[in-house]
C-alpha positions as CSV (number, residue, x, y, z in Angstrom):
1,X,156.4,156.1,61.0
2,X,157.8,159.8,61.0
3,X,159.1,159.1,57.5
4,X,155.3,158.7,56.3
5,X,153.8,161.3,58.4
6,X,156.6,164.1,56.8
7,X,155.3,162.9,53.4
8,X,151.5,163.3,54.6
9,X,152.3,166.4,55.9
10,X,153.8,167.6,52.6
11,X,150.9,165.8,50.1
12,X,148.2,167.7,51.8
13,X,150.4,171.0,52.1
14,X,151.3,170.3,48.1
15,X,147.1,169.6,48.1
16,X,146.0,172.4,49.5
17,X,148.7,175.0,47.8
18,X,147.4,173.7,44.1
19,X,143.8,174.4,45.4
20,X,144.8,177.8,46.6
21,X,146.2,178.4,43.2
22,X,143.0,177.4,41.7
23,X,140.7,179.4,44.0
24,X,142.5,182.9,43.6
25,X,144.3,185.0,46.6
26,X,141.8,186.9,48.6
27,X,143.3,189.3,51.0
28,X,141.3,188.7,54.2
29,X,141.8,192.4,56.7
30,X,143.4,191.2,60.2
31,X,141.1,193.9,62.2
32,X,141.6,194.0,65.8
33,X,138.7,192.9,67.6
34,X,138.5,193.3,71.0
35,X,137.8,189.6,72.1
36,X,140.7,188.6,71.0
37,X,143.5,187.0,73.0
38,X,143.4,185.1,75.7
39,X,142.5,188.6,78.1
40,X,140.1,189.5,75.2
41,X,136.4,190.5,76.0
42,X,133.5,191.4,74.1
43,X,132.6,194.9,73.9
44,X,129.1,195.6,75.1
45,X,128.7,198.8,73.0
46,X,130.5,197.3,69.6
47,X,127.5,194.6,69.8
48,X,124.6,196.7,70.6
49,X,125.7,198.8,67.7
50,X,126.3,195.1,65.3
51,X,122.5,194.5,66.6
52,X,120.9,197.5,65.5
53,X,123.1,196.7,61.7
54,X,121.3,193.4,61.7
55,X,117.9,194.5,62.7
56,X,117.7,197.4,60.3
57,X,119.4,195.5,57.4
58,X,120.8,192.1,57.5
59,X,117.4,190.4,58.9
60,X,115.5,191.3,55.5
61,X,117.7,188.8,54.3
62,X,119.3,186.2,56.8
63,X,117.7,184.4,60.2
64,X,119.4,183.6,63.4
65,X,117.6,181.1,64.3
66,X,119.9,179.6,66.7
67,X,120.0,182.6,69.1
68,X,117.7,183.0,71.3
69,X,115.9,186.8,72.4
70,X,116.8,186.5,75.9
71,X,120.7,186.3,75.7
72,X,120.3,190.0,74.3
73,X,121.1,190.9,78.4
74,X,124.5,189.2,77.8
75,X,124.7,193.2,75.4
76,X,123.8,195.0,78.6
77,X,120.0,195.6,77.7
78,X,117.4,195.4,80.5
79,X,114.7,193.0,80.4
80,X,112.1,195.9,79.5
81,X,114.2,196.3,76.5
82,X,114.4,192.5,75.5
83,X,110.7,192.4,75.8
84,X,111.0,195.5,74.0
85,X,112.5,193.9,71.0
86,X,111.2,190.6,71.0
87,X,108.0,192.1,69.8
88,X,109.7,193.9,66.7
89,X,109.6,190.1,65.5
90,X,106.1,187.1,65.0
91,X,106.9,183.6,65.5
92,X,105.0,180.3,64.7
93,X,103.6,179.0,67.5
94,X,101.6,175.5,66.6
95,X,99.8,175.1,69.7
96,X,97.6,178.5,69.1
97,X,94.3,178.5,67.0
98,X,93.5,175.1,68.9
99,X,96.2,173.0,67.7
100,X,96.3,174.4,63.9
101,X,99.2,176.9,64.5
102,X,99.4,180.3,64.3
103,X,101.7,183.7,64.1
104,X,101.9,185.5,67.9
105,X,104.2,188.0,69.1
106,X,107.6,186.9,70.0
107,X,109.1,186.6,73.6
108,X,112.6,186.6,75.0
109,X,112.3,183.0,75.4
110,X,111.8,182.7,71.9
111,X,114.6,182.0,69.1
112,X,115.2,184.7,66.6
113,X,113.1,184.1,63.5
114,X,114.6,182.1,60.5
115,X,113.9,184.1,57.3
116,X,113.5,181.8,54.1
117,X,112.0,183.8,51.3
118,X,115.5,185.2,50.5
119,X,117.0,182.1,50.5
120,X,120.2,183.3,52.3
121,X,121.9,181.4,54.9
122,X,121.5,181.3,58.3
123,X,123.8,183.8,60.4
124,X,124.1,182.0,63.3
125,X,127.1,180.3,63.0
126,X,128.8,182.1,60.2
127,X,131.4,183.7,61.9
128,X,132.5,179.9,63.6
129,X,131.4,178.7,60.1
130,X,134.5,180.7,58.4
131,X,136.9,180.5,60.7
132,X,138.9,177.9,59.4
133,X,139.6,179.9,55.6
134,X,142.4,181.7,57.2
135,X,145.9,181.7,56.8
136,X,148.5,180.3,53.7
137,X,146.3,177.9,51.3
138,X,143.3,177.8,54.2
139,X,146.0,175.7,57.0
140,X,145.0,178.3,59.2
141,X,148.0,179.7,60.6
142,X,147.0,183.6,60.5
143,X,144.3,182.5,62.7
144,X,146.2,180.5,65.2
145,X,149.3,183.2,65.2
146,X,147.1,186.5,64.6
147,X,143.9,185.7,65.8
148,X,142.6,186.0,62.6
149,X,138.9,184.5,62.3
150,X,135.5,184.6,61.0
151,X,134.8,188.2,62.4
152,X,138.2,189.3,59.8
153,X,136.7,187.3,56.8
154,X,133.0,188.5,57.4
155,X,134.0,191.8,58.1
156,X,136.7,192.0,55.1
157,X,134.0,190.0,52.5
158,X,131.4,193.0,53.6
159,X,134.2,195.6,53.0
160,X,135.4,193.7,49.8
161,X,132.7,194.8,46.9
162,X,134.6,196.9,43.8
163,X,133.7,197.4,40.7
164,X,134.0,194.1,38.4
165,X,137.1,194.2,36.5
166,X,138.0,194.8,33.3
167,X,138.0,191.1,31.5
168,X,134.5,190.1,33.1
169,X,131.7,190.7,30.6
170,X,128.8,193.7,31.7
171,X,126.4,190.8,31.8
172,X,128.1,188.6,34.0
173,X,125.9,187.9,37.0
174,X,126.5,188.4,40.3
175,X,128.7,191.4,42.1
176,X,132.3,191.4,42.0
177,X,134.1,190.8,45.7
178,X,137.5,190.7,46.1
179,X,137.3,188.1,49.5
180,X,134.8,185.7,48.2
181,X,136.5,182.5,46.4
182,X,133.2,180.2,46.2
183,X,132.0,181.9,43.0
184,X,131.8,181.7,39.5
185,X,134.3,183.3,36.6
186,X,133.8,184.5,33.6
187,X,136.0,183.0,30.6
188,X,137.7,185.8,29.4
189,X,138.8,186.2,33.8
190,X,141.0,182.1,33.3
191,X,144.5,181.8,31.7
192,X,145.4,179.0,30.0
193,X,145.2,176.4,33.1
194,X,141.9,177.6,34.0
195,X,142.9,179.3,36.5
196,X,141.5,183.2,37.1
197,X,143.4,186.1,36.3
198,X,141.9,188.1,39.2
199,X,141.4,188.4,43.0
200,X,138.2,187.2,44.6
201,X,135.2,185.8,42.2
202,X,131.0,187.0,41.6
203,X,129.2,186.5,44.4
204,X,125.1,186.2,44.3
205,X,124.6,188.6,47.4
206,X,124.8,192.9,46.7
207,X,126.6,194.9,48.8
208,X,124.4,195.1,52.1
209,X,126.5,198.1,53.7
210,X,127.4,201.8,51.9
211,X,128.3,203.3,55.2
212,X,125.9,205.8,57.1
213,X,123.2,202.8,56.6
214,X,121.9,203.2,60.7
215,X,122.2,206.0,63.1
216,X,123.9,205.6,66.1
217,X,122.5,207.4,69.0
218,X,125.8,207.2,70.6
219,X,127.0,209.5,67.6
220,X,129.4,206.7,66.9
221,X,131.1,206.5,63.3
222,X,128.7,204.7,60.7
223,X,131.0,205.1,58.5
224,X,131.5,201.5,56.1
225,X,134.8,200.8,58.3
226,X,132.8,200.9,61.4
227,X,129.6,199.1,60.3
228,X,131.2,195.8,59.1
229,X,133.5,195.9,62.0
230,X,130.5,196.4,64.5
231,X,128.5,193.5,62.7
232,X,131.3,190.7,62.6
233,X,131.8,192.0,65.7
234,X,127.8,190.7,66.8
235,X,127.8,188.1,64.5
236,X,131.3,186.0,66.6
237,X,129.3,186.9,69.4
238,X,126.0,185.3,68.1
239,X,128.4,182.3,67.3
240,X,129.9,182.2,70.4
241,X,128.1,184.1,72.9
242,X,130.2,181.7,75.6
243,X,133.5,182.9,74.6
244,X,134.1,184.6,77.7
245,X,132.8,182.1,80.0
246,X,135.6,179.2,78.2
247,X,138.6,181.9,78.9
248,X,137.7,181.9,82.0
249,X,137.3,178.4,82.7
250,X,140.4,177.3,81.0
251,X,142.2,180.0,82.7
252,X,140.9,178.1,86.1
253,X,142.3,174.5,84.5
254,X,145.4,176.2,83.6
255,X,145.9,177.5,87.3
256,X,144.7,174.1,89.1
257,X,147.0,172.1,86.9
258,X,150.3,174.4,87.5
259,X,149.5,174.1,90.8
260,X,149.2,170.5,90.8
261,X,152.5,170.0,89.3
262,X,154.5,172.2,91.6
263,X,152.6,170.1,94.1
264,X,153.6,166.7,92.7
265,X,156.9,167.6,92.0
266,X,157.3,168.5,96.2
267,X,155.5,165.7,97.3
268,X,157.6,163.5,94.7
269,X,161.3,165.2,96.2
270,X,160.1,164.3,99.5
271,X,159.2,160.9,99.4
272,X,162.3,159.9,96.8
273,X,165.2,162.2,98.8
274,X,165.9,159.8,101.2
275,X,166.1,157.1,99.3
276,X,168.5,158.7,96.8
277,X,170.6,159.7,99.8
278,X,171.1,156.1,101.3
279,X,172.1,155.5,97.6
């Protein structure tokens, strides 16, 4: 049973190295985020300023229709200011207009609005979405050992835009990304195997961040560093606004269950020690 387990083991890592080999090395940026870690937290300020990144510029694009308004207060905003920014937004509501539907105003209790004229994907998940692509050949292990997740690949893939290199074509569609591996190559970028010659592949989305794209009225940085940091940042949080709330209860489980064992292990030395000593 071991025996063909090892050789499992082995077939998928053997799997998984020749698709890594296909698919091109991306180097994925470990930032350090301040959630991470088990004593890790979400910085209330880092988010606020990921918000304002995705107001002003991602939501032209992408939805989050997953989220909804009113777990804005989990940033620290008031519920004038939640009301505030719901109404930035208009939602479908099919009961208005006597039954027929109609646009109105948005509320906290509402969801953020989908967008689907761009046909972009949906950000609500993204950052849980990608956290598996990490480590050697995608088997995770940077992310298990460094804490390397979807905020590091969203953050890096934002940061990863250059110049298209030398053996792609000028007319070759799509921008050039050093982290994104899902793309398309051009021929003269594959060697003899097929596989390409360079980091990263043509990705259909342009560069959404130059750096100084918002204003922070905190004066923080906007440089490029700092934006995709502060909107990976919001976007694990939009994906897992609970995180904090699971630390906490598994640090609970972990408590109650040490102390159950030290419990059991007394009540077990008391009830056995006399028998082992008429033994």
């Amino acid at each position: 049973m071991f025996k063909k387990l090892s050789l499992a083991a082995l077939t998928a890592i053997g799997l998984s190295t020749g698709a890594y080999a296909a698919g091109g090395e991306a180097h994925v940026e470990d930032y350090s985020f301040s959630f991470e870690g088990p004593f890790g937290s979400y910085d209330q300020m880092q988010l606020q300023r990921g918000l304002k990144i995705y107001t002003e510029v991602c939501s032209a694009c992408h939805g989050l229709q997953y989220v909804p308004i009113r777990d804005l207060s989990a940033l620290g905003y008031n519920e004038d200011e939640v009301f505030a920014y719901a109404s930035q937004f208009e939602v479908w509501d099919p009961e208005l207009n006597d039954g027929d539907g109609d646009f109105r105003t948005a509320l906290p209790t509402d969801q953020f609005p989908a967008v689907t004229s761009a046909n972009a994907p949906d950000l609500s998940l993204m950052a849980k979405k990608r956290a598996g692509f990490h480590g050697p050949y995608g088997l995770g292990i940077n992310q298990f050992f460094k804490g390397m997740g979807g905020a590091e690949y969203i953050a890096s893939l934002l940061h990863g835009y250059e110049e298209a290199p030398e053996c792609a074509p000028e007319d070759f569609p799509g921008n050039y990304n050093t982290v994104f591996t899902a793309g398309g190559y051009p021929p003269s970028c594959l060697n003899e195997e097929g596989h390409h010659t360079v980091p990263g592949s043509w990705i259909g989305m342009g560069q959404p961040l130059w750096g100084e794209d918002v204003e922070f009225d905190d004066g923080h940085s906007n440089s490029l560093e700092s934006e995709v940091e502060d909107v990976a940042a919001f976007l694990m949080w939009t994906a897992e606004p609970k995180m904090m709330q699971r630390k906490e209860a598994g640090f609970i489980g972990v408590f109650f269950l040490l102390l159950m064992s030290v419990l059991l292990y007394l009540v077990n030395k008391r009830i056995w020690a006399p028998i082992k000593r008429k033994g």
